[in-house]
N, C-alpha and C positions, 0 to 999 in steps of 0.2 A: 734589927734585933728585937724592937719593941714589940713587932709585928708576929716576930716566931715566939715571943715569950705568950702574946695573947692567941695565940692560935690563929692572927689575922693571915698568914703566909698561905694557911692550908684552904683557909677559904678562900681568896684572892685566886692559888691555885685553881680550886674548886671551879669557881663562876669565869675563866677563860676556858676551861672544860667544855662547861656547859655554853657559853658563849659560842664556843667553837663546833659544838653540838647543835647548837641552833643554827647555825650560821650554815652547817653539814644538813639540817633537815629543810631549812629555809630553797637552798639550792636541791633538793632533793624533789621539795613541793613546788617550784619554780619548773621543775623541769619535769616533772607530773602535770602540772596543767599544761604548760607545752603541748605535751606527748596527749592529755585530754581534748587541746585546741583543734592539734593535728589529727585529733581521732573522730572530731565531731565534723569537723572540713573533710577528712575522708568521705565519712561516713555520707554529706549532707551531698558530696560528688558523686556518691555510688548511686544514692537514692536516684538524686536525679538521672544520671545513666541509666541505670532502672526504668524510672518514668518513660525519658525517649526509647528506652530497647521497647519499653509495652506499646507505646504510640505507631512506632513503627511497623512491629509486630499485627497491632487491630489495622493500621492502616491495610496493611500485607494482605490479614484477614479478608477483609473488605472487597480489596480487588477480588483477590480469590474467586469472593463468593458470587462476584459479578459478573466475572469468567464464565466462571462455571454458569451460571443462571446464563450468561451468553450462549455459551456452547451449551446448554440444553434447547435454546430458543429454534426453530424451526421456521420455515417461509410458508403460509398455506397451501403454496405449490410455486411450482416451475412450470415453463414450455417453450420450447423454440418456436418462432412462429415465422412466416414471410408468407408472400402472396396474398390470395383471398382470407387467409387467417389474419394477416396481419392486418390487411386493413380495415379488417372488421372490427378489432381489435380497438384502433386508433380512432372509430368512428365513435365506438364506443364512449370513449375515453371524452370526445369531442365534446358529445352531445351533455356532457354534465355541467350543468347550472346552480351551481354551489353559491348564488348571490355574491354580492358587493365582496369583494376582498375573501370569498369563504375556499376558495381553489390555491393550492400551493404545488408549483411545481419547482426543482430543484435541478440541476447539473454537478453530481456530485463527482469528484474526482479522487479525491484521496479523506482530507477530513468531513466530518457530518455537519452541514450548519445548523447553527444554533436553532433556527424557526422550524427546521425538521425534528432534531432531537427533542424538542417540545413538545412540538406535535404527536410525535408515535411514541414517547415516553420509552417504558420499556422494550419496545422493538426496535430501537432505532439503530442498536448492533447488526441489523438483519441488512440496512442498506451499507453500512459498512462493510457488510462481507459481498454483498453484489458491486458496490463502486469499481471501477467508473459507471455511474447509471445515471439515469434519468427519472427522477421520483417524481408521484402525483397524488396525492393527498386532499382531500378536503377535509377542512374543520371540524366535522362528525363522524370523521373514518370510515363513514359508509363505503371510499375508494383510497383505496391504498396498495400505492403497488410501483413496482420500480422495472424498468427497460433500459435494456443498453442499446442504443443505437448505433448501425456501423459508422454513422458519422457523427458523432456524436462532437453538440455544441461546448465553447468555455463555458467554465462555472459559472452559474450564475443561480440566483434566487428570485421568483415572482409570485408574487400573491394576485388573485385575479377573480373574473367570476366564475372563468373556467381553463382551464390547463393549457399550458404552452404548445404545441405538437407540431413543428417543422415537419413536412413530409420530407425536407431535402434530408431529414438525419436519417429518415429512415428508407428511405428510396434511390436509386441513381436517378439523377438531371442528365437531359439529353448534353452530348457536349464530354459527358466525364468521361474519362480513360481508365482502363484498370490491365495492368499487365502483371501475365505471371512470369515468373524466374527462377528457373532451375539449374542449376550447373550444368546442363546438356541440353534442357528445353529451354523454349520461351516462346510466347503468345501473348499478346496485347489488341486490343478492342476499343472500341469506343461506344457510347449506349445513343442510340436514339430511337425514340419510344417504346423504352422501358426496354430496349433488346441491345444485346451486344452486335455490334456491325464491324466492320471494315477487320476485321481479324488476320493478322498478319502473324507469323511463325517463325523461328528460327529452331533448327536440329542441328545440335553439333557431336562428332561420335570422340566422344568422353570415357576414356580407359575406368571401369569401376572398380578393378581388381587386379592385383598383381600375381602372375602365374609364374607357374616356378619355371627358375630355369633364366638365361637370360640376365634383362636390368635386373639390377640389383633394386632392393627396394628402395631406398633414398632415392635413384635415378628415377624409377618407376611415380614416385610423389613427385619428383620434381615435372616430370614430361605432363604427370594427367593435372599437376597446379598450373600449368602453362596451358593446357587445352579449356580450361574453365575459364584465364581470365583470357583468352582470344575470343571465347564463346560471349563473356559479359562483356567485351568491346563493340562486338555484333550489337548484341542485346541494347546496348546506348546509344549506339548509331544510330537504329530503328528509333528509338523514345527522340534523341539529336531531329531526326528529321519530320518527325510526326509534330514535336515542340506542343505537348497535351497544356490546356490551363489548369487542368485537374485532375492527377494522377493519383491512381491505389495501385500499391504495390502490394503483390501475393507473390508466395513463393516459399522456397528453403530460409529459413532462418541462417544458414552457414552462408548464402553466397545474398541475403539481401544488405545486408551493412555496408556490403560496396558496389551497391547503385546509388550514387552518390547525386541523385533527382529529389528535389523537391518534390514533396507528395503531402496529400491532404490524410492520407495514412497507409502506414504500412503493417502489415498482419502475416505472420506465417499461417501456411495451409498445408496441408498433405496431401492437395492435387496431384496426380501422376496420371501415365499414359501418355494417349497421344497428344499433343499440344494443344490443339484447339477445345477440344473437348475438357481436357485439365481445367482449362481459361474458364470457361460455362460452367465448370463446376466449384471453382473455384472463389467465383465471383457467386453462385449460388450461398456458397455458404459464409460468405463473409456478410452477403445481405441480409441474413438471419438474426433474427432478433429475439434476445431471450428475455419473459417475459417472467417477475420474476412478485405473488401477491403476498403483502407483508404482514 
């Protein structure tokens, strides 16, 4: 009563008002910086997102441009070479005297090693696109240049005062075997001095087409899949009895995956004809060596 006679009621009143008013803007400002926290934490996660997307992006760049700079890059030339080309070639290559340690020769298969990509700097995508090869370099790039050889050695890397050059990578040794294999043909050899000898053939007559009328076609696969693998039974027999220490296999890509011989390598060719002759040309061209200056 004291309280409504002085007016204290209405103030009391008053200041839970405003109490309740601050206590309403207290939580209002509480939950504004929140909402400022969460906005600066956003923000500081976008930024950085941002950052990586750009990082990412130059990185991408980069490649790009090195791509590109790769695929403009070009080889001074090409050639196939074998016979008197080639060993002129190799002779060449022999007679350089690049001092103590100044010769680099490589066996390169799939990645570039590091003493090559040093060496040729920005060429060095050029051996990546000829791999599997054989690179030779010297220290002042006077010689630079990469060959695949048909026999080509494990990777390796040698510094020297002049280049690595097995004539067996690049030549047949008396002794080696090389048979071709066809689904209907085959001929097989053996080299001694530098010539294919003892040439031995097998023909088997191998349905190429199914003509109307007759097997049906299923029947028609089935009979001509059965005269290819009676043909490559032949065909192993012959290798079975010859028993080569060093065989190349040439022939169709469809029926070499199932001469199931050891071989020092196997290479499809597009020889055709008659067999013997297929053999010699077949063995011509897998002895060719492409010569490749970086």
């Amino acid at each position: 009563m004291l309280d409504s006679l002085l007016g204290r009621a209405e103030l009391k009143a008053r200041i839970e008002e405003l109490e309740e008013e601050k206590r309403h803007l207290e939580r209002r400002l509480d939950a504004e910086s929140d909402r400022r926290a969460d906005a600066v934490t956003a923000r500081q996660d976008a930024e950085e997102r941002v950052n990586r997307l750009e990082d990412r992006i130059a990185d991408l760049e980069g490649r790009l441009d090195e791509e590109s700079e790769a695929a403009d890059l070009a080889p001074r030339g090409t050639e196939s070479i074998r016979g008197d080309r080639l060993d002129a070639v190799l002779d060449r290559l022999r007679s350089v005297d690049a001092g103590a340690e100044g010769a680099l020769t490589a066996a390169v298969t799939a990645d570039v090693p590091a003493d090559v990509s040093n060496l040729l700097g920005d060429r060095a995508p050029l051996v990546a696109r000829a791999a599997p090869c054989l690179v030779c370099v010297d220290d002042a790039r006077l010689v630079s240049v990469a060959l695949d050889p048909p026999l080509a050695p494990d990777p390796f890397v040698a510094w020297g005062d002049g280049f690595r050059l097995d004539d067996d990578w690049f030549h047949p040794t008396d002794g080696l075997t090389v048979a071709l294999v066809r689904s209907d043909r085959f001929a097989v050899g053996v080299y001694a001095d530098g010539d294919l000898t003892d040439v031995e053939t097998v023909e088997t007559d191998v349905k190429s087409a199914h003509s109307k009328g007759g097997f049906s076609q299923s029947r028609f696969e089935r009979r001509r899949n059965d005269q290819i693998a009676a043909h490559l039974d032949d065909c192993l027999a012959v290798l079975d009895r010859r028993d080569p220490d060093r065989l190349v296999l040439l022939g169709e890509r469809t029926v070499l995956d199932d001469v199931d011989r050891e071989a020092v390598a196997v290479e499809p060719v597009d020889a055709s004809g008659d067999p013997e002759d297929a053999l010699h040309d077949a063995a011509r061209s897998f002895f060719t060596t492409r010569l490749t200056l970086l």
